[in-house]
N, C-alpha and C positions, 0 to 999 in steps of 0.2 A: 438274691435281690440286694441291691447297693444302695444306700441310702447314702444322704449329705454328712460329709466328716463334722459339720455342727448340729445335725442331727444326732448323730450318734454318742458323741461326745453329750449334748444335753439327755439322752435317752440312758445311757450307762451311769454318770451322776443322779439321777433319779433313781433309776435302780437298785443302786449302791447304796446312799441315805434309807430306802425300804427298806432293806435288810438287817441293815444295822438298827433299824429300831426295832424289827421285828426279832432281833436279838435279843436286844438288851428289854421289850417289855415281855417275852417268854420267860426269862431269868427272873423278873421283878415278879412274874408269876408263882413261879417255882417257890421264890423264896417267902413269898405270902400264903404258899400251901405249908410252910414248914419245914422244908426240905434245907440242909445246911449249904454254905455258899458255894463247899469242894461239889455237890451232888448239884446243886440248879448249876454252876459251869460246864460242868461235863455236860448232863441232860439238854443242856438252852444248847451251847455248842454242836453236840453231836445231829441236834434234832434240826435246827436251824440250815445248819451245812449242809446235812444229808438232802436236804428239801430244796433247799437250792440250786445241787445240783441236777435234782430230778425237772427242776423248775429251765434250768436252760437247755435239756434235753427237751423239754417242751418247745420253745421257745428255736432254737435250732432247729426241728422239725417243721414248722410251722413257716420257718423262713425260707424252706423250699416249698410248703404243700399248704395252700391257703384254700379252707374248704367252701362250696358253696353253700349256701343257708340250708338243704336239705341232710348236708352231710355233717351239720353242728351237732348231731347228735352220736357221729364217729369220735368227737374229743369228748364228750362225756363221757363213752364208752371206756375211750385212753385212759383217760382222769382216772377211774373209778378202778383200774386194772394198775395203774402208778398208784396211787394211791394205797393198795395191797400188797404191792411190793415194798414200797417203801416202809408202812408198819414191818411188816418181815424185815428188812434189813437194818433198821430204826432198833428195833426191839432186841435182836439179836447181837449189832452194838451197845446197846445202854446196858444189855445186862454183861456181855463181856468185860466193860469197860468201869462202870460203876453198881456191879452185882449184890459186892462184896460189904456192901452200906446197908447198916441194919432198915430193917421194915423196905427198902427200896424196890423188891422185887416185888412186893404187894401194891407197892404204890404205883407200879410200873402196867402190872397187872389191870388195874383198877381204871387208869387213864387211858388206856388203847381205843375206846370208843371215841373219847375227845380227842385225843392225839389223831385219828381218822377223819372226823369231821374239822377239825381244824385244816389237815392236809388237803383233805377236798377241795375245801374252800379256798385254800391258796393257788393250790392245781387249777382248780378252775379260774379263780380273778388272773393268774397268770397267762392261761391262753387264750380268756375274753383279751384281755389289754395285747397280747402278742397278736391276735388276730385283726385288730382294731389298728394297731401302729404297722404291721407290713401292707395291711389293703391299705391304708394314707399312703404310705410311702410309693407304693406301687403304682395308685393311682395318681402320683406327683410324678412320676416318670413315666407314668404312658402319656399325662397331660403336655411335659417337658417333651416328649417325641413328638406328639402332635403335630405340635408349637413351631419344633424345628426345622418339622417334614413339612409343613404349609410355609415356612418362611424358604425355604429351598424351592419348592414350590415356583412360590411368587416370586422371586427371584430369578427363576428361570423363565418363566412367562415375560417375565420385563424383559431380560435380557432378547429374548427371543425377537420382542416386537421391537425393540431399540435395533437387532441387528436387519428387520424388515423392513426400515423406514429408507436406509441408503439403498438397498437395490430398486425400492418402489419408485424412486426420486433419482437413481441412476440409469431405469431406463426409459425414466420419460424424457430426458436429458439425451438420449442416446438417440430419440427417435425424431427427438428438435434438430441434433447437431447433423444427423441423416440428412434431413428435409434441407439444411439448410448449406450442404457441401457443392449440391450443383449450381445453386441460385447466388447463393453471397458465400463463398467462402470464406473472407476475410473474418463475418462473423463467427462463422463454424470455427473457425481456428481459435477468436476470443470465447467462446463459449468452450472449448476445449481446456482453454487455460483457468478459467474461472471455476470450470467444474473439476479442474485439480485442486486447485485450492480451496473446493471447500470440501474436496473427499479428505485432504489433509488435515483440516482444521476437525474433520469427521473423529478422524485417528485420534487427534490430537486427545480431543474429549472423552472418548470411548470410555474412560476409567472413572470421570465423574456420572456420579448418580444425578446432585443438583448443583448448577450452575448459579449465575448470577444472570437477573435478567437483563442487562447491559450487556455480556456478554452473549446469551442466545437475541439478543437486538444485531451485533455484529457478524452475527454467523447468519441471520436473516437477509441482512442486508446482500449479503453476498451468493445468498441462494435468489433474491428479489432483480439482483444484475444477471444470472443467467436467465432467467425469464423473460426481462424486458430485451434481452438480444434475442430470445425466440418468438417473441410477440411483436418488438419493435416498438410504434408509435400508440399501440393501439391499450397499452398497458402503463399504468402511472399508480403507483402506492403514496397513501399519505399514514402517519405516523402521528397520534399524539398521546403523547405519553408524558405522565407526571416525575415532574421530579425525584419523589420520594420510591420509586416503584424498580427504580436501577441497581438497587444493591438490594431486592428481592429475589429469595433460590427459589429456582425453579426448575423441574425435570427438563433433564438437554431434551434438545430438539422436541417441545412439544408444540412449539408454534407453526412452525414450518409445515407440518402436516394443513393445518387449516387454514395456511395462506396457498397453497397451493388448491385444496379443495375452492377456495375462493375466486381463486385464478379460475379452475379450471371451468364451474358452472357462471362465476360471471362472466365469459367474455365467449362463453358460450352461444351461437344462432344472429352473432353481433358483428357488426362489421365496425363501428365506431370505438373513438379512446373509452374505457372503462376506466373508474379509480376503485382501488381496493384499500378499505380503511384498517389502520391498526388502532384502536384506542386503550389503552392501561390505566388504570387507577389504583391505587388501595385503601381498598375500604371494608373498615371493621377486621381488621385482622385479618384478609385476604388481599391475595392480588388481583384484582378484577379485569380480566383482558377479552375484549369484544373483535370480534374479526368479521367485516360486513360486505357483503359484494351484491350487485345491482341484481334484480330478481325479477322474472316475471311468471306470471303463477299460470298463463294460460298455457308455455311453449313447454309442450314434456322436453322436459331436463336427458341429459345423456344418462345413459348406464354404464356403473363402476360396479371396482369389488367395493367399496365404501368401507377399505382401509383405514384411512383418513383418519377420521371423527371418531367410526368404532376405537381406534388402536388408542386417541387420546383420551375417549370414556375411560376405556379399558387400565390403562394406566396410572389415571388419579383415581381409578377404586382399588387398585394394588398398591397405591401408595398410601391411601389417605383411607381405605373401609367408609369410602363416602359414594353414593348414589347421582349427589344433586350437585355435583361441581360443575355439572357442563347442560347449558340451558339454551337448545335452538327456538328463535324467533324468524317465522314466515310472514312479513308485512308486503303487500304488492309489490312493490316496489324494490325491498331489500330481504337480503337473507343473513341475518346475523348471526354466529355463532358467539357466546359469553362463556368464559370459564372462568371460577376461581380456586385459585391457588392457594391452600392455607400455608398461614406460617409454619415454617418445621421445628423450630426449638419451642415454643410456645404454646397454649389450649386454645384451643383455635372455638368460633363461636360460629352464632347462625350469621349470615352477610346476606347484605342488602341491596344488589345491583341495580335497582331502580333507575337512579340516577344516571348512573355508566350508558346503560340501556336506551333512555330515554335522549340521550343525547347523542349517540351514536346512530338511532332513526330519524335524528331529526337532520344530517347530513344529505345534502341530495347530490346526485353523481351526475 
């Protein structure tokens, strides 16, 4: 299990500082029992070390075999069997080592129970705090995998729908320029070239996430000319857009889907000019963009996949973890779509399209 190099780094200084006190107050022990400075050195030293490194055998085990709550009582078991080992090998050092010091072997004798329950106690705070610091750590990198498996994820789901919008839009383009090779060629051939140019301007973008909304205005524009050559007279856009709203980013191509969905049910069962409104504002920290086409609530509408509208919900909640960016309005008359765009460097707030909304119905076609 790998933990962050300034995790571990603060985890090992910590460490390090404990021991060393728990050195030097064992010694200050020693020497308050009596015991001369050469005998509490040896004794603090030997006992100190030896438990320490019983302590990262601990502590190494632990960092592969993290138990679950029923099997806490498998480390006490550990503890208690370390624990007996270590007096044994504790014991059989001090006296090897400092034996030879009058009264010491009684005095050695006599502390085995403390010297035990002391160890315990370290044995144990060492694999609580060892079991406590690998499950964080662990559960900081399944969180971290998560994280980056849903941002892959979503990533790919955008990508997916960003790559479904060109053939959706290339082959209604295809069934236009069909229709219109035996009738008016000369259009078929301008509609050939415009829908090069905007499959290029397509490419062009492919790498940007968010544009500028001036620029997806420009790449509109030119998807708005292949239209009016496959509709002719019967199709007229109007555009108002605020000043302040053209150097707002916004995910490429997300308008296009819903001037076309506009296209398609407005001029729908209609033989007359249609106009299709674009209006933009921003307000309250969004970009507020309404898309409205004439509406009538008696004539059942055609059936689609409802690409469209899905793909651009779909997109500002992968971009944004918001619900309420995209708000269709059914008035007799009109059928408005509103989306807002929150700013992307900045905390974005609740927004209030009222206004937008209100003024966009109040347009008659």
């Amino acid at each position: 299990m790998a933990s962050s190099p300034l995790s571990q780094t603060r985890f090992r200084i910590i460490f390090g500082i404990s021991w060393i006190l728990a050195l030097t107050e064992f010694f200050l022990v020693l020497k308050w029992l009596g015991l001369s400075w050469q005998v509490a050195i040896i004794d603090s030293s030997i006992s100190i070390v030896s438990l320490l490194m019983f302590s990262l055998l601990i502590m190494n085990t632990l960092r592969f075999y993290t138990p679950r709550r029923e099997r806490y009582v498998n480390i006490l078991t550990w503890c208690l069997f370390l624990m007996g080992v270590w007096l044994a090998i504790n014991h059989w050092l001090l006296l090897l080592t400092a034996g030879h010091f009058d009264g010491y072997h009684q005095f050695l004798k006599n502390s085995m129970p403390v010297r035990g329950s002391i160890a315990l106690l370290i044995l144990g705070c060492v694999s609580l705090i060892s079991v406590v610091w690998f499950n964080s750590e662990e559960q900081k990198q399944m969180d971290e995998r998560k994280t980056n498996a849903e941002k892959l994820s979503k990533e790919a789901e955008l990508f997916k729908l960003r790559q479904q919008l060109q053939p959706h839009f290339l082959f209604n383009s295809l069934n236009s320029i069909n229709a219109l090779i035996g009738i008016k060629p000369d259009e078929a051939r301008k509609m050939v070239q415009q829908l090069s140019d905007f499959l290029r301007g397509t490419m062009r973008r492919e790498e940007n996430q968010f544009i500028k909304f001036a620029d997806e205005l420009e790449y509109l524009k030119l998807y708005l000319e292949i239209e009016k050559v496959r509709f002719g007279y019967r199709l007229t856009t109007e555009m108002d857009i605020s000043d302040d709203s053209g150097s707002w980013r916004i995910p490429a191509m997300l308008i296009q889907p819903l001037m076309e969905n506009a296209i398609k049910f407005g001029l729908y069962g209609t033989t007359g000019q249609v106009t299709i409104l674009l209006r933009a504002r921003v307000t309250d920290k969004h970009l507020v963009v309404a898309v409205m086409n004439p509406y009538d609530a008696d004539m059942q509408m055609p059936q689609g996949t409802g690409f469209g509208l899905n793909s651009v919900k779909r997109r500002l909640y992968l971009l944004f973890a918001r619900n309420d960016l995209v708000e269709v309005n059914k008035e007799k008359n009109s059928f408005v779509v509103v989306i807002r765009i929150p700013a992307t460097e900045e905390p974005i707030s609740t927004t209030n399209s009222a206004t937008i909304l209100a003024n966009t119905k109040n347009i008659e076609t």
